[in-house]
PDBQT receptor file of N, H, CA, C and O in Angstrom, charges set to zero:
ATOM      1  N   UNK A   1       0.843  -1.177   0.000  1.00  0.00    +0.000 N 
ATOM      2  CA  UNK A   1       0.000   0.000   0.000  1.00  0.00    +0.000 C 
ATOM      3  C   UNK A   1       0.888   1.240   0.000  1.00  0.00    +0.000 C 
ATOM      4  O   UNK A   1       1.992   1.223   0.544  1.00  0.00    +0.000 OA
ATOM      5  N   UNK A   2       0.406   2.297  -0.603  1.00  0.00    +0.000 N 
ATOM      6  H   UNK A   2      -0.491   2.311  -1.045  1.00  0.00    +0.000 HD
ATOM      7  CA  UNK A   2       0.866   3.442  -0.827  1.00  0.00    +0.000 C 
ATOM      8  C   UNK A   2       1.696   4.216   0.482  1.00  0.00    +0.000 C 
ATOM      9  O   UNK A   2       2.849   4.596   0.688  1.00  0.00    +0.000 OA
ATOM     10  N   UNK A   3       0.319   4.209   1.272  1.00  0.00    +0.000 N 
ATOM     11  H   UNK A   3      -0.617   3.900   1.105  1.00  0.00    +0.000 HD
ATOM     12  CA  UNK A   3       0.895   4.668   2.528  1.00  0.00    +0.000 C 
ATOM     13  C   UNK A   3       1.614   4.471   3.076  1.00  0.00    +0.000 C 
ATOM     14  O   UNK A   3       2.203   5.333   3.729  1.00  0.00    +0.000 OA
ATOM     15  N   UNK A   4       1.910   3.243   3.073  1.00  0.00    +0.000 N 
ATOM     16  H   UNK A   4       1.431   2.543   2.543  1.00  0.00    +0.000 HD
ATOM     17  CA  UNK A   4       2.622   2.469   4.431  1.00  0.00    +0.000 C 
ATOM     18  C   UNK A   4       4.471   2.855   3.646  1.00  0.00    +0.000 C 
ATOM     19  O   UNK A   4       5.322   2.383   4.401  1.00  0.00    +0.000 OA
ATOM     20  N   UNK A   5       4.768   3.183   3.062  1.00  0.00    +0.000 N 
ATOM     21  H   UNK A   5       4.076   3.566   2.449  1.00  0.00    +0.000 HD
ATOM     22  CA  UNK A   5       6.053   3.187   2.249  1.00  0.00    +0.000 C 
ATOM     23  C   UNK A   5       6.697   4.226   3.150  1.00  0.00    +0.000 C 
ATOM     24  O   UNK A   5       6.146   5.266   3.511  1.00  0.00    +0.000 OA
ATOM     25  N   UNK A   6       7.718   3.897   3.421  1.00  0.00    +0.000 N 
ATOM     26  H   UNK A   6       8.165   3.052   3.128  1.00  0.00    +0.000 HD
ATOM     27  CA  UNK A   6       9.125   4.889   3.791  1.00  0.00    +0.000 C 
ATOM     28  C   UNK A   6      10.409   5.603   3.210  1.00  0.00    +0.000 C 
ATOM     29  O   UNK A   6      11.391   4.903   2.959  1.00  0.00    +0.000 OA
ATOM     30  N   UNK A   7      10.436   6.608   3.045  1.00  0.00    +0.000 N 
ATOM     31  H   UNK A   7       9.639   7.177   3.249  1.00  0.00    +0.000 HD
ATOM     32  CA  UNK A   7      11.087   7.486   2.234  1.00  0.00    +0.000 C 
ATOM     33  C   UNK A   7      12.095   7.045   1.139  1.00  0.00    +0.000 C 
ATOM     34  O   UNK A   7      12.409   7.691   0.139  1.00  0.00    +0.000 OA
ATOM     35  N   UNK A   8      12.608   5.646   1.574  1.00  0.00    +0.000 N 
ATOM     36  H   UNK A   8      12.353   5.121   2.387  1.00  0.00    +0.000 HD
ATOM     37  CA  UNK A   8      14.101   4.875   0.838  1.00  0.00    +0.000 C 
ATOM     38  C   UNK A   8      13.173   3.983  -0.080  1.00  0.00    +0.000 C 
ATOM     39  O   UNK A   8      13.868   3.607  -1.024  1.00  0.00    +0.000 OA
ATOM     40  N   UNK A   9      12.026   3.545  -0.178  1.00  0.00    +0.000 N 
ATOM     41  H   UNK A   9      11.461   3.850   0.588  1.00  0.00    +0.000 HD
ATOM     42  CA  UNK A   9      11.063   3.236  -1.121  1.00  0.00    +0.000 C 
ATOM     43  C   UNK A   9      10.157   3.932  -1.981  1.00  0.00    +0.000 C 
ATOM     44  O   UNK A   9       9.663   3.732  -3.091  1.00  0.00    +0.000 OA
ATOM     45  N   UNK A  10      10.096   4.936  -0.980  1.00  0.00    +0.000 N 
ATOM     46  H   UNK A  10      10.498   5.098  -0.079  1.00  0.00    +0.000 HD
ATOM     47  CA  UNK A  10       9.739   5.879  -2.117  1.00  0.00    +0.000 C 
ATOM     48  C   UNK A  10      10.332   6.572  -3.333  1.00  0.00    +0.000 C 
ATOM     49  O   UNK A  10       9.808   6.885  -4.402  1.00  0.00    +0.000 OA
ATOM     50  N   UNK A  11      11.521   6.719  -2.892  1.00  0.00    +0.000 N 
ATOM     51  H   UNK A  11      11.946   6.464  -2.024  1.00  0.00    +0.000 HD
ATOM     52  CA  UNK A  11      12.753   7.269  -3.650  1.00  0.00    +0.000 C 
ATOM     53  C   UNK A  11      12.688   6.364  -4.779  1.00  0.00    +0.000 C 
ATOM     54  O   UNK A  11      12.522   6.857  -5.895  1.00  0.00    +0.000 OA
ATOM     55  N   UNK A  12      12.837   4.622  -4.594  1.00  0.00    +0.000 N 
ATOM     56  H   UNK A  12      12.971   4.222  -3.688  1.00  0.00    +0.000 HD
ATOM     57  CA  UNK A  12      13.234   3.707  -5.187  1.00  0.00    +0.000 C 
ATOM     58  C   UNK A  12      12.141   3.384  -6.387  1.00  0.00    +0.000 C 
ATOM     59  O   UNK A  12      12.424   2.901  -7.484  1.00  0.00    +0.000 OA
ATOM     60  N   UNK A  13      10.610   3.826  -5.847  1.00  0.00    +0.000 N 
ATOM     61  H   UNK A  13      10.379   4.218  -4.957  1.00  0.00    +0.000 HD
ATOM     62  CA  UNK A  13       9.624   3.405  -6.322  1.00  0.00    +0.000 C 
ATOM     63  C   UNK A  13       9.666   5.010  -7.723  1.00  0.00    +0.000 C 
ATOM     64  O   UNK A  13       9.585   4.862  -8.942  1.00  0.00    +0.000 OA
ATOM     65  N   UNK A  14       9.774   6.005  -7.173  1.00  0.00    +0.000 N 
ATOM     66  H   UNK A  14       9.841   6.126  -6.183  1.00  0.00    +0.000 HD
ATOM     67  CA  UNK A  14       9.929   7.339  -8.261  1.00  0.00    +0.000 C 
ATOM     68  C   UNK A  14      11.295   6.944  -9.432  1.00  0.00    +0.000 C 
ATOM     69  O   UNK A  14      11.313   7.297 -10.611  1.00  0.00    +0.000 OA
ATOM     70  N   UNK A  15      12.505   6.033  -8.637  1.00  0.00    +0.000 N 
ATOM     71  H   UNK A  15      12.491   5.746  -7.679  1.00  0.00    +0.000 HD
ATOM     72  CA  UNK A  15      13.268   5.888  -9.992  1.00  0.00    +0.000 C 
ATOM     73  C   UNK A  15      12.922   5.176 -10.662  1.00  0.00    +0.000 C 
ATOM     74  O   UNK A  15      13.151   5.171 -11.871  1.00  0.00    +0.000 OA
ATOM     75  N   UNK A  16      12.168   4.250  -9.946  1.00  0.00    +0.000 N 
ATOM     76  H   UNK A  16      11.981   4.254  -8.963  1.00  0.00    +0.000 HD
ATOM     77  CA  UNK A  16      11.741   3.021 -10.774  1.00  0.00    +0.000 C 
ATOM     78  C   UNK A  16      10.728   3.510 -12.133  1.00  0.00    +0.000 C 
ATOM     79  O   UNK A  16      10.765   2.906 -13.205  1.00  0.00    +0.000 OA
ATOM     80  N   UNK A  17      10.086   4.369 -11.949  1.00  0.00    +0.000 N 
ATOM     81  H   UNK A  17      10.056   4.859 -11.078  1.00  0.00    +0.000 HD
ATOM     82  CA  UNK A  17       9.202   4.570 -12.978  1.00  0.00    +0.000 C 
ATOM     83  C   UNK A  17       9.767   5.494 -13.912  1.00  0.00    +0.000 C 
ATOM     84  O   UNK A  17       9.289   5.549 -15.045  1.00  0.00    +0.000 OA
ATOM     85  N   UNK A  18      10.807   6.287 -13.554  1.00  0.00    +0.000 N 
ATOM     86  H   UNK A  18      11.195   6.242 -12.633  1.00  0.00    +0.000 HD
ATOM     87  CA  UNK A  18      11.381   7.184 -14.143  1.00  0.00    +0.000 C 
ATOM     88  C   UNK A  18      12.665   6.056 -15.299  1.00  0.00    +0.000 C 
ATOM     89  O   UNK A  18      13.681   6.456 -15.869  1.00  0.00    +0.000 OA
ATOM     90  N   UNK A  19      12.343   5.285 -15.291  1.00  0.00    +0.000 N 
ATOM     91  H   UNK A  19      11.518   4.961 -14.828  1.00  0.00    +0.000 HD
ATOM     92  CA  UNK A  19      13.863   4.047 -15.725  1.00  0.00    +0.000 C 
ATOM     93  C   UNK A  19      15.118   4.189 -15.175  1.00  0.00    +0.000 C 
ATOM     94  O   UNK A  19      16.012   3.373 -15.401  1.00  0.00    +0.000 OA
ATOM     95  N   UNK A  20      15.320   5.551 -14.184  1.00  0.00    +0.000 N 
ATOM     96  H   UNK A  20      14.595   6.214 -14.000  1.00  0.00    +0.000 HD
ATOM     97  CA  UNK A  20      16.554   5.812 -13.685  1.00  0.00    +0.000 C 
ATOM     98  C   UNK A  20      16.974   4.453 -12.848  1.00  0.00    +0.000 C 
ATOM     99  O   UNK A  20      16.152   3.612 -12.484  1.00  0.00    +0.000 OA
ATOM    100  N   UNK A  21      18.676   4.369 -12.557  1.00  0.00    +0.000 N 
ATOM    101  H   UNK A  21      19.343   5.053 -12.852  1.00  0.00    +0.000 HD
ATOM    102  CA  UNK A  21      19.060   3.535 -11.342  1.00  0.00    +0.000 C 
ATOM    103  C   UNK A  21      20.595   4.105 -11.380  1.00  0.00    +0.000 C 
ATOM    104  O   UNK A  21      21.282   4.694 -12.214  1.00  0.00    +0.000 OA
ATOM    105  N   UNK A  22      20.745   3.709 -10.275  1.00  0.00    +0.000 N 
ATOM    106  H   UNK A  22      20.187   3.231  -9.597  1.00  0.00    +0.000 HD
ATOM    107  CA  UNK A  22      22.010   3.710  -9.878  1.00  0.00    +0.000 C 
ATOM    108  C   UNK A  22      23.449   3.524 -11.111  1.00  0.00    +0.000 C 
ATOM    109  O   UNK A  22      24.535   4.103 -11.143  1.00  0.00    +0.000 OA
ATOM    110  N   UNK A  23      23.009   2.743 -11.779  1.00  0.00    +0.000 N 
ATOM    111  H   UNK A  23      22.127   2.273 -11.753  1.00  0.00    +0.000 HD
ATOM    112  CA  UNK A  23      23.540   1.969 -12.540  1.00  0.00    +0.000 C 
ATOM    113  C   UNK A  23      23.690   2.962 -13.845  1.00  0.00    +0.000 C 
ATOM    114  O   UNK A  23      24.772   3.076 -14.422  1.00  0.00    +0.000 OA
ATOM    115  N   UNK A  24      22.696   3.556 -14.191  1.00  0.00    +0.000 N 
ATOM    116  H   UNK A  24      21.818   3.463 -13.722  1.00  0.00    +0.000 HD
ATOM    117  CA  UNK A  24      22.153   4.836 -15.226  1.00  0.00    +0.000 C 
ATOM    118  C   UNK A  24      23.102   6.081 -14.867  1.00  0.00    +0.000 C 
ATOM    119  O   UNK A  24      23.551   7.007 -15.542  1.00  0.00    +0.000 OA
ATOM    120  N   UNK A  25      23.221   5.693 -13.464  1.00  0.00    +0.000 N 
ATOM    121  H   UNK A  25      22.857   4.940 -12.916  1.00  0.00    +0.000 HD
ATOM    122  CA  UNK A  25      23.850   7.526 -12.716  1.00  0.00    +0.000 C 
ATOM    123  C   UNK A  25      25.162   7.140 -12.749  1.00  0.00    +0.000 C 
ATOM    124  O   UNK A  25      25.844   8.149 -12.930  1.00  0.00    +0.000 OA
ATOM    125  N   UNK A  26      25.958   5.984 -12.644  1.00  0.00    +0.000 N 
ATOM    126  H   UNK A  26      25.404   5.164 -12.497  1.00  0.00    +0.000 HD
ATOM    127  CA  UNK A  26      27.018   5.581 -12.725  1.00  0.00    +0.000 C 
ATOM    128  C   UNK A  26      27.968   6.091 -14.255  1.00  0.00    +0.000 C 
ATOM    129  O   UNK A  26      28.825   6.899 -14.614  1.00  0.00    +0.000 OA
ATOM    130  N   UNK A  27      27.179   5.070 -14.735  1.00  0.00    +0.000 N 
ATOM    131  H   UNK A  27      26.483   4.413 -14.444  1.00  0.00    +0.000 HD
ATOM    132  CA  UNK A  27      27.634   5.173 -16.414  1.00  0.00    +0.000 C 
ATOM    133  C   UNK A  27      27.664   6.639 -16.849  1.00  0.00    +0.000 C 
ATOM    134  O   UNK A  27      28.754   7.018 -17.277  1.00  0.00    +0.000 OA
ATOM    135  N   UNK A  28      26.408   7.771 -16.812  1.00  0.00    +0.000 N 
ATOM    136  H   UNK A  28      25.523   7.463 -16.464  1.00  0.00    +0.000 HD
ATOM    137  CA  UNK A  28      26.257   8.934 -16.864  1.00  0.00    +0.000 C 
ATOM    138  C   UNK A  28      27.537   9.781 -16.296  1.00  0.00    +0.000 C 
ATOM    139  O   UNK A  28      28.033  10.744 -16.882  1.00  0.00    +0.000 OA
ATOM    140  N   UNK A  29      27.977   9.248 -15.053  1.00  0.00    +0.000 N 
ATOM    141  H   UNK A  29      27.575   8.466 -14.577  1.00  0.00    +0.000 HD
ATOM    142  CA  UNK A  29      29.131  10.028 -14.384  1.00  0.00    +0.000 C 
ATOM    143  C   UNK A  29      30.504   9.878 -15.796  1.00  0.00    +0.000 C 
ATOM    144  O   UNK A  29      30.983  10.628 -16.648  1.00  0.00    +0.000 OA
ATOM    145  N   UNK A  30      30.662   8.617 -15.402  1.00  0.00    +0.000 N 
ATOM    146  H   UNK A  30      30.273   8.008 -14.711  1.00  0.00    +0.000 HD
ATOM    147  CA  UNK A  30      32.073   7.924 -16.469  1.00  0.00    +0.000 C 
ATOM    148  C   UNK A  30      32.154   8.729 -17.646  1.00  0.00    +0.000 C 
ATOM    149  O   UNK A  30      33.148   9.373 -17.982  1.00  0.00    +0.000 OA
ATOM    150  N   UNK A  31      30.792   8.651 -18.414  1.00  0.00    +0.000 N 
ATOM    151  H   UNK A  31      29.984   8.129 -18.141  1.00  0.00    +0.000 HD
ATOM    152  CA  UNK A  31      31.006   9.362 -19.876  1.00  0.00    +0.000 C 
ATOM    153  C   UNK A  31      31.114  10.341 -19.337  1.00  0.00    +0.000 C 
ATOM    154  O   UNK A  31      32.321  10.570 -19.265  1.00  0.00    +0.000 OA
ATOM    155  N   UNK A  32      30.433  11.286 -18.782  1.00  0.00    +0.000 N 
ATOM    156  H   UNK A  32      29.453  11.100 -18.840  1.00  0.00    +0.000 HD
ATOM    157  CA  UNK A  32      30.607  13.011 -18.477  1.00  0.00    +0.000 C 
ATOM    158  C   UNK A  32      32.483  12.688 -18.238  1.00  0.00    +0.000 C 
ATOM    159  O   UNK A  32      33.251  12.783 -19.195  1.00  0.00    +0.000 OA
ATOM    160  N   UNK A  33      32.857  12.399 -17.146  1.00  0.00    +0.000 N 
ATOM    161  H   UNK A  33      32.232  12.322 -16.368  1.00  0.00    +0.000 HD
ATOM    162  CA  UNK A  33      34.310  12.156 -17.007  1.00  0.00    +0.000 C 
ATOM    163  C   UNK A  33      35.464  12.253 -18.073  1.00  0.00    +0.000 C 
ATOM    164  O   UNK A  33      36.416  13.012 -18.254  1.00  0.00    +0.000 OA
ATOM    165  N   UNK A  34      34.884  11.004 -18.771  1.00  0.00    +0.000 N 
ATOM    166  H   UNK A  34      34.111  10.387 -18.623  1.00  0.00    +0.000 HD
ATOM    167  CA  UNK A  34      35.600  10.845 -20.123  1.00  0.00    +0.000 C 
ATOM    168  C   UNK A  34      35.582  11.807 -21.375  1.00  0.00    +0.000 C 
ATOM    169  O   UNK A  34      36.654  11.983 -21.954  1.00  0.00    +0.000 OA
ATOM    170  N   UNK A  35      34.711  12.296 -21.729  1.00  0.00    +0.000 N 
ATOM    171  H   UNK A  35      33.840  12.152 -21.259  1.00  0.00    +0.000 HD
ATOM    172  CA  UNK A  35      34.364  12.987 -22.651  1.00  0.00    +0.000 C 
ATOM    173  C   UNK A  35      34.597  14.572 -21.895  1.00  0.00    +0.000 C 
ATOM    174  O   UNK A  35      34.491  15.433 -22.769  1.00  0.00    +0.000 OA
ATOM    175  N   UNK A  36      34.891  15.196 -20.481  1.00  0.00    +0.000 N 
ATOM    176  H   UNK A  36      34.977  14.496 -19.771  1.00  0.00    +0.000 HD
ATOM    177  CA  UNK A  36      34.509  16.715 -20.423  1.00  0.00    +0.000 C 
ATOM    178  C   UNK A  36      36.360  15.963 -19.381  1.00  0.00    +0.000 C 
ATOM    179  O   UNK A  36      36.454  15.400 -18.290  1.00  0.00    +0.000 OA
ATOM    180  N   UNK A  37      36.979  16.183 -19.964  1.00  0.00    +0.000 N 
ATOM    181  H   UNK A  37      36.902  16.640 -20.850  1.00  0.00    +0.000 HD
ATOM    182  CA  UNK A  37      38.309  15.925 -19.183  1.00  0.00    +0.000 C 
ATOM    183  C   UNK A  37      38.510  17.001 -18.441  1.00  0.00    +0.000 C 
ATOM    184  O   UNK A  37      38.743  17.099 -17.236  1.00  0.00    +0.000 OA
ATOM    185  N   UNK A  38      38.390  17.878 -19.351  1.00  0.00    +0.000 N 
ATOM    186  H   UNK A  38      38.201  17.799 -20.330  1.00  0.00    +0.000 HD
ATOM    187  CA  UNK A  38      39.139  19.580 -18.783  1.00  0.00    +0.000 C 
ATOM    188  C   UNK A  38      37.622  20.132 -18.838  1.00  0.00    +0.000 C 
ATOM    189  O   UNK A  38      36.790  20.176 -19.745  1.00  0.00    +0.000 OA
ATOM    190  N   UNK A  39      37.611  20.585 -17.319  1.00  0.00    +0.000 N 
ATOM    191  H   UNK A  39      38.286  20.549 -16.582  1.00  0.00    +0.000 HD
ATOM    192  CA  UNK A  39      36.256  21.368 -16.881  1.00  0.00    +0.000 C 
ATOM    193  C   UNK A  39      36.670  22.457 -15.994  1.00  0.00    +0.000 C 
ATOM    194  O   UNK A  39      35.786  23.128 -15.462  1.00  0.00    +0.000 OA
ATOM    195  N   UNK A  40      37.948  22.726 -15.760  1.00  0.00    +0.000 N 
ATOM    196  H   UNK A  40      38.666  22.181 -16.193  1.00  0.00    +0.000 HD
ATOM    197  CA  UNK A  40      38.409  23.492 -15.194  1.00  0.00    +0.000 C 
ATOM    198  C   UNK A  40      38.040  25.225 -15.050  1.00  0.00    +0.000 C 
ATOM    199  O   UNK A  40      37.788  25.858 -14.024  1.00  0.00    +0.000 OA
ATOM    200  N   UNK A  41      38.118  25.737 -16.572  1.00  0.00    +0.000 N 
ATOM    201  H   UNK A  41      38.322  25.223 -17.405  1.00  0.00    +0.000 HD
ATOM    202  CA  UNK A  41      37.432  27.041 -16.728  1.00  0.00    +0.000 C 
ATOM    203  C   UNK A  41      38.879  27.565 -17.652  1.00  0.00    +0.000 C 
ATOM    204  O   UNK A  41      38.875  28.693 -18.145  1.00  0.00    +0.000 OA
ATOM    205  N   UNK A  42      39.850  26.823 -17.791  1.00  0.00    +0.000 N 
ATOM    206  H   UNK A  42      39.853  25.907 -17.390  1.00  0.00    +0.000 HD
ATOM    207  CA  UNK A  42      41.387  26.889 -18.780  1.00  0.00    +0.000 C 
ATOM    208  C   UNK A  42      41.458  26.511 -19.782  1.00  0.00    +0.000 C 
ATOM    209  O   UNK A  42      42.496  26.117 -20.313  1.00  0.00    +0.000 OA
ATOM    210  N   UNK A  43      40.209  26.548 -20.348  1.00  0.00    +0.000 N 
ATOM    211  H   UNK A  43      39.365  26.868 -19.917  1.00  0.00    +0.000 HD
ATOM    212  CA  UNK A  43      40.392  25.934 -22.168  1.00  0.00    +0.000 C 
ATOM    213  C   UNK A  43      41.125  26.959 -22.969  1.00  0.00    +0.000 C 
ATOM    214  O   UNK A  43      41.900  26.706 -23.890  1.00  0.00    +0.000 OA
ATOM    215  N   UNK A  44      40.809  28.114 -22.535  1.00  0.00    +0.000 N 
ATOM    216  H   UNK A  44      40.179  28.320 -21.786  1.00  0.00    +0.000 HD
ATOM    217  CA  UNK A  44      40.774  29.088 -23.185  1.00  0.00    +0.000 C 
ATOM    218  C   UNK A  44      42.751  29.060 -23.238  1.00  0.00    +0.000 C 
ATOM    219  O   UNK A  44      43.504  29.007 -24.211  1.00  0.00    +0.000 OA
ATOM    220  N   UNK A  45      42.966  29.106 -22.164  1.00  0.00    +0.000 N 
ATOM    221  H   UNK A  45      42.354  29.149 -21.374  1.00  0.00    +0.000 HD
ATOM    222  CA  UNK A  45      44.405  29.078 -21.692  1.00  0.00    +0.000 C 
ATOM    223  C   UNK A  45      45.090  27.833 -22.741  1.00  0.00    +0.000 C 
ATOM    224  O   UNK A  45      45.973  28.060 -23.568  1.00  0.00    +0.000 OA
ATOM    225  N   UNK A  46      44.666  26.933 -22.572  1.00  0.00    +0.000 N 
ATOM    226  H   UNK A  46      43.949  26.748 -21.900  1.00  0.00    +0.000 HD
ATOM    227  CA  UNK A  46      45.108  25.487 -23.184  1.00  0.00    +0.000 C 
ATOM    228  C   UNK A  46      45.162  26.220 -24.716  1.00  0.00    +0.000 C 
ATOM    229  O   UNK A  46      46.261  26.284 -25.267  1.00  0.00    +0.000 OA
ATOM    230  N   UNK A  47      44.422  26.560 -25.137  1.00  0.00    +0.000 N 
ATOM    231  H   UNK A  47      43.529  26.508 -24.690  1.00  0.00    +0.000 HD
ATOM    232  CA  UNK A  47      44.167  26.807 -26.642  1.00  0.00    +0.000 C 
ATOM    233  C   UNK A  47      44.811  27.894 -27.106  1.00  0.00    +0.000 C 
ATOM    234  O   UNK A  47      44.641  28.132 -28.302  1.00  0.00    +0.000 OA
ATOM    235  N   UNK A  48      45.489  28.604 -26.503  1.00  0.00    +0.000 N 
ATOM    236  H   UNK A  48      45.627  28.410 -25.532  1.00  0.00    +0.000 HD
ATOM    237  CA  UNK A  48      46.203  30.066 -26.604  1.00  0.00    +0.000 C 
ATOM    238  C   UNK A  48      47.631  29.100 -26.590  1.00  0.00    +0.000 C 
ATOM    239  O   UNK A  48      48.494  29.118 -27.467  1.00  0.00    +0.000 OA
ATOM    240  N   UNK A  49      47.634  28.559 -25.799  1.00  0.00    +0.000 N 
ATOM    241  H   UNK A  49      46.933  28.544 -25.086  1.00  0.00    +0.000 HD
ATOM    242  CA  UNK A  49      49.496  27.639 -25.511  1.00  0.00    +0.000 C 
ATOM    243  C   UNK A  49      49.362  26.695 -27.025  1.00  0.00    +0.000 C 
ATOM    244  O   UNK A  49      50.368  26.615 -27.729  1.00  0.00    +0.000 OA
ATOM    245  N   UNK A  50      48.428  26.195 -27.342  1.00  0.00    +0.000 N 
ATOM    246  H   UNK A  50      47.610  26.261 -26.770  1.00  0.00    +0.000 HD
ATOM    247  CA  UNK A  50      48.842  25.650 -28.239  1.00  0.00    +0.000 C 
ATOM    248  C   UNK A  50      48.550  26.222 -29.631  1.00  0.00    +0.000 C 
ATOM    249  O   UNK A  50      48.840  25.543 -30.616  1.00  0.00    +0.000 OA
ATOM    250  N   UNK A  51      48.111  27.174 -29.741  1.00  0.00    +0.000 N 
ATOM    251  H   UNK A  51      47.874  27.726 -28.941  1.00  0.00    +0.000 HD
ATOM    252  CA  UNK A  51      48.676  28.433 -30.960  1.00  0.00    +0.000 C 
ATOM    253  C   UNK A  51      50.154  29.057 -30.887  1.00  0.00    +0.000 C 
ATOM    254  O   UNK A  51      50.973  28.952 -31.800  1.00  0.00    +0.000 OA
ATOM    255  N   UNK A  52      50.357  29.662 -29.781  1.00  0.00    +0.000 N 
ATOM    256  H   UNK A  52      49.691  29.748 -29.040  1.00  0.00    +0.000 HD
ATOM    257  CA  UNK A  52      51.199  29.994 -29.733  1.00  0.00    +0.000 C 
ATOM    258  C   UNK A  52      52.772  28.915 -30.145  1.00  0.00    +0.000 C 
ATOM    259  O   UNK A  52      53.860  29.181 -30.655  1.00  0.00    +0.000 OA
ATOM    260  N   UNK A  53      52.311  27.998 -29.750  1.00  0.00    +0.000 N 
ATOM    261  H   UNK A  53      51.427  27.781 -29.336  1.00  0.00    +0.000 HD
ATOM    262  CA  UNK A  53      53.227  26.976 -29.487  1.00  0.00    +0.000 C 
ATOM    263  C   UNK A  53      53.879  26.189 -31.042  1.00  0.00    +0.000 C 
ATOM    264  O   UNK A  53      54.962  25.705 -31.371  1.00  0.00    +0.000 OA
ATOM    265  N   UNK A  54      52.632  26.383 -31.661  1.00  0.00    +0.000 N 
ATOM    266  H   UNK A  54      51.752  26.777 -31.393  1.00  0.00    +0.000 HD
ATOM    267  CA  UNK A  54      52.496  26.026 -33.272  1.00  0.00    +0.000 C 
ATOM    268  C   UNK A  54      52.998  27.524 -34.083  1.00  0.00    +0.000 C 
ATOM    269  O   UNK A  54      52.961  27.684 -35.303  1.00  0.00    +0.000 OA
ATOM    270  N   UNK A  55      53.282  28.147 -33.467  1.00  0.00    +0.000 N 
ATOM    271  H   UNK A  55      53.312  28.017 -32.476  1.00  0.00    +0.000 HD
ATOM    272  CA  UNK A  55      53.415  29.355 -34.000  1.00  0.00    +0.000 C 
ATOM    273  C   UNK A  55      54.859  29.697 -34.262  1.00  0.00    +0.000 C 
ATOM    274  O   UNK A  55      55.299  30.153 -35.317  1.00  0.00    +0.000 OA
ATOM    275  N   UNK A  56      55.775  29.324 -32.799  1.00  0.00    +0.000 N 
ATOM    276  H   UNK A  56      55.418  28.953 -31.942  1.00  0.00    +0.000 HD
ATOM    277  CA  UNK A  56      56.740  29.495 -32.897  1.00  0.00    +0.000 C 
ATOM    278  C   UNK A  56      57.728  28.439 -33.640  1.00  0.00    +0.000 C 
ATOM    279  O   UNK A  56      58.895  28.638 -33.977  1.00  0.00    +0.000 OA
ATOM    280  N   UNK A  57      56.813  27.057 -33.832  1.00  0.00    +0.000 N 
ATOM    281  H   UNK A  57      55.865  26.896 -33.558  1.00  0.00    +0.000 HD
ATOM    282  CA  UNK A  57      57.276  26.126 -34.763  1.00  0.00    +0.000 C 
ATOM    283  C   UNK A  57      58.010  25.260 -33.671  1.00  0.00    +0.000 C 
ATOM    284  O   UNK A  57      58.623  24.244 -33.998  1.00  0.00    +0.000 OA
TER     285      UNK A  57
């Protein structure tokens, strides 16, 4: 019954319908990881060093 549920089932019962899991949030982390390496706010920096860098030969 609806009622009788406690907050760690409820949680479980909202991912459940949502298809989310643990497992979804996992994998989601890894790729973000893999794919956004540099999140720092220094791209800009990175990309200036390597003009410059190509520049001077």
């Amino acid at each position: 019954m609806v009622g009788d549920c406690n907050e760690d089932e409820l949680i479980k019962a909202i991912i459940a319908v949502n298809g989310e899991t643990e497992s979804d949030d996992l994998k989601r982390q890894l790729f973000t990881d893999k794919m956004y390496k540099f999140r720092d706010g220094k791209s800009t920096d990175r990309v200036l060093d390597l003009i410059e860098s190509i520049m001077r030969g």
